[in-house]
C-alpha positions as CSV (number, residue, x, y, z in Angstrom):
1,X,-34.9,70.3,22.7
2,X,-33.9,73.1,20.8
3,X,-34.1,73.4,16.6
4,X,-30.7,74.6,16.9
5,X,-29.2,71.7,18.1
6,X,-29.6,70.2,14.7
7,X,-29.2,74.1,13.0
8,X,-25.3,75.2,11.0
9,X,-24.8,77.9,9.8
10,X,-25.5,77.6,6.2
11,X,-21.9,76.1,3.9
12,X,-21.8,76.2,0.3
13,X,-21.5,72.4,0.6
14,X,-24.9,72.6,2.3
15,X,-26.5,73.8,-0.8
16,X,-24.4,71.5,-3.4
17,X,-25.7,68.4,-1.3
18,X,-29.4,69.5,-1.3
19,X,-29.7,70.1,-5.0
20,X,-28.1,66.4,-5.7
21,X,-30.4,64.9,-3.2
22,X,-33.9,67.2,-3.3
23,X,-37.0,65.9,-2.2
24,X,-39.3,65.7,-5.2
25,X,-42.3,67.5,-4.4
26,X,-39.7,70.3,-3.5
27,X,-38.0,70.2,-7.0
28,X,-41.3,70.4,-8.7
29,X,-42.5,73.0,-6.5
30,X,-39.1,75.5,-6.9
31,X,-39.4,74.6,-11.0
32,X,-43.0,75.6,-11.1
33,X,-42.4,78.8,-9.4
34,X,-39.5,80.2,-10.8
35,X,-38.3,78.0,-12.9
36,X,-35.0,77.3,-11.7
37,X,-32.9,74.1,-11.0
38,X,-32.7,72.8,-7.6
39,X,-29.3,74.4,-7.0
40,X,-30.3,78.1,-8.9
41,X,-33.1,78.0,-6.0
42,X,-31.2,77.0,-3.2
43,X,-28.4,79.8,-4.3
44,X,-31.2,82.5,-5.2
45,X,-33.2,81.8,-1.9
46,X,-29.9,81.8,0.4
47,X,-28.8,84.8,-1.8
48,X,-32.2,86.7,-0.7
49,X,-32.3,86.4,2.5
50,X,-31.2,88.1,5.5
51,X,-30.6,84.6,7.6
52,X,-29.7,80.6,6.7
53,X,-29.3,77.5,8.0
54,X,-29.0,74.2,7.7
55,X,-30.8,71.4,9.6
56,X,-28.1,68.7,9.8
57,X,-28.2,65.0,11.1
58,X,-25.4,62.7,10.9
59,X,-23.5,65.0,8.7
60,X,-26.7,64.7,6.4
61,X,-28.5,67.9,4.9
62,X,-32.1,67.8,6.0
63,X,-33.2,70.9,5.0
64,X,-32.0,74.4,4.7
65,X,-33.7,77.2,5.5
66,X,-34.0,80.7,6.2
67,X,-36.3,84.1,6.5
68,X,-36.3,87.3,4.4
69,X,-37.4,90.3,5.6
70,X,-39.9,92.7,4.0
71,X,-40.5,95.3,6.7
72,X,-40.0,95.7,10.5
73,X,-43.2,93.4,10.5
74,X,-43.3,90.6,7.9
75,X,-41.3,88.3,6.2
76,X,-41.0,85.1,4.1
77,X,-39.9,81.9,5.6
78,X,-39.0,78.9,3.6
79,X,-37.4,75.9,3.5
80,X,-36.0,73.3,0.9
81,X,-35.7,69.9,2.5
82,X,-33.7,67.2,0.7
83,X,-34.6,63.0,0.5
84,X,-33.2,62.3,3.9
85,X,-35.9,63.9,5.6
86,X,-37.8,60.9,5.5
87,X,-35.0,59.2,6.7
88,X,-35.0,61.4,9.9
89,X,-38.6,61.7,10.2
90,X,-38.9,57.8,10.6
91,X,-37.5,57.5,13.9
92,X,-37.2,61.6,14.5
93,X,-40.9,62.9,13.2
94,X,-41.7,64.6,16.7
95,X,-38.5,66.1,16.8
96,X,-38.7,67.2,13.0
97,X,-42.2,68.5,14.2
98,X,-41.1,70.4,17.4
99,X,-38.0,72.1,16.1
100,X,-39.6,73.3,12.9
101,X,-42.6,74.3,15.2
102,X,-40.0,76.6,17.7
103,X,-38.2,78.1,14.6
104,X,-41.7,79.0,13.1
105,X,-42.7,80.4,16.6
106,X,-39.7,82.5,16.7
107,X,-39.7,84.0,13.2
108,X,-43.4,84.5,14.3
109,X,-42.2,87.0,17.5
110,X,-40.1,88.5,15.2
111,X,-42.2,89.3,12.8
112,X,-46.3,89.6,13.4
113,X,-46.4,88.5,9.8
114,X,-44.4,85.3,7.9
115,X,-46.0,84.4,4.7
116,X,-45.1,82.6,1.2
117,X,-46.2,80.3,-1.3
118,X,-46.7,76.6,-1.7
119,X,-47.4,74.7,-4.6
120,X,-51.4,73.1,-4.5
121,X,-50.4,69.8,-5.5
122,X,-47.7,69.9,-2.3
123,X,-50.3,67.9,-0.2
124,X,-47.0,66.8,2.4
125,X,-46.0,70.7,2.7
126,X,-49.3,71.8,3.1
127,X,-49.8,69.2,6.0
128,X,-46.6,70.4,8.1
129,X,-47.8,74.1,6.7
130,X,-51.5,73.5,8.9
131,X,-49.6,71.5,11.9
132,X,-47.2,75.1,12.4
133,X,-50.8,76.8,12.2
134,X,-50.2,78.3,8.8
135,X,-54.0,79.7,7.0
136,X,-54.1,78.7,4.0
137,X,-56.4,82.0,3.0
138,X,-56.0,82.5,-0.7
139,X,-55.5,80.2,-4.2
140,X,-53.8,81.8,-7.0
141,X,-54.8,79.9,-10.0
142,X,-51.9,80.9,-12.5
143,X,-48.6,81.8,-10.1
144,X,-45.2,81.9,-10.7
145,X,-43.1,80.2,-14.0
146,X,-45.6,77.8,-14.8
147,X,-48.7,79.7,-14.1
148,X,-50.4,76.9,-12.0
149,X,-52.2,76.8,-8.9
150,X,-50.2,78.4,-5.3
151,X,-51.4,79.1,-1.8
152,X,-50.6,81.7,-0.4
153,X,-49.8,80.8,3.1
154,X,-49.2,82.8,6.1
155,X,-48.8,83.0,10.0
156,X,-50.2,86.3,11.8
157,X,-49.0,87.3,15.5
158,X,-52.2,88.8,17.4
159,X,-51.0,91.2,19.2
C-alpha cells in the first residue's frame, strides 16, 4: 500500500472543497498563525510550495498536502486535512497512519531535515506529529498572528 494510491495531483477544486469543509482544529490553527481564512491558507501554502497533493477517497478531499524547500537539506511539510478525515479514519486509520507515515519517510530521504509549526492546543495533530516520530524540541510562547503558544516540530535524518 502505497500513499499515492489515494494521492492527485493537487486541482483548484481540491482547495475550494477543503476550505468549505475544514477540520476545526485546522481552521483554528491556520487563523492563529497567519491569520488567514481557510481558503487564503490552502491557496498561500499550495502557492509556496515546490510540490502538492491531494489525498482523495471516494471523490472526497481528505487532506492536501505538500513540502517546501529551504535548502538542499530541509524543508517544511504540512498538511490541511478537511472533516472527512474522520470519516476515512473510522474504518481506514491504519491506512491513514501508513501512508502519511511513507510520505513523511520519503520527504525525510529527501531532506535530512522537515520541520514546521503546530498549534499547542492541536492535541490530535500533535499525536499523528509523535506517531511519524516528529520531536517536539521547542515552545514558542507568542508565534505567529495571534501570538500564542506553537511547537516547533521537526524530523532529523541521521546520517
Amino acid at each position: 500500500m502505497s500513499y499515492r494510491e489515494y494521492s492527485r495531483p493537487y486541482k483548484e477544486w481540491h482547495g475550494t472543497e477543503l476550505a468549505e469543509n475544514m477540520r476545526q482544529v485546522d481552521i483554528d490553527e491556520v487563523y492563529a498563525s497567519s491569520g488567514h481564512t481557510p481558503l487564503q491558507a490552502i491557496l498561500s501554502s499550495v502557492e509556496l510550495s515546490d510540490e502538492n497533493f491531494t489525498f482523495l477517497h471516494e471523490s472526497k478531499v481528505v487532506a492536501i498536502a505538500g513540502i517546501r524547500e529551504v535548502n538542499e537539506n530541509s524543508a517544511v511539510p504540512w498538511m490541511l486535512c478537511s472533516n472527512a478525515l474522520e470519516d476515512f479514519k473510522k474504518n481506514h486509520k491504519k491506512t491513514f497512519y501508513k501512508c502519511t507515515k511513507q510520505w513523511v519517510d520519503d520527504m525525510n530521504e529527501r531532506y535530512q531535515m522537515l520541520f514546521n509549526y503546530v498549534d499547542a492546543r492541536n492535541e490530535v495533530t500533535i499525536r499523528w506529529l509523535k506517531h511519524l516520530k516528529f520531536e517536539l524540541p521547542k515552545l514558542i510562547e507568542d508565534y505567529g498572528f495571534e501570538k500564542i503558544p506553537f511547537y516547533l516540530f521537526m524530523r532529523v535524518r541521521h546520517v
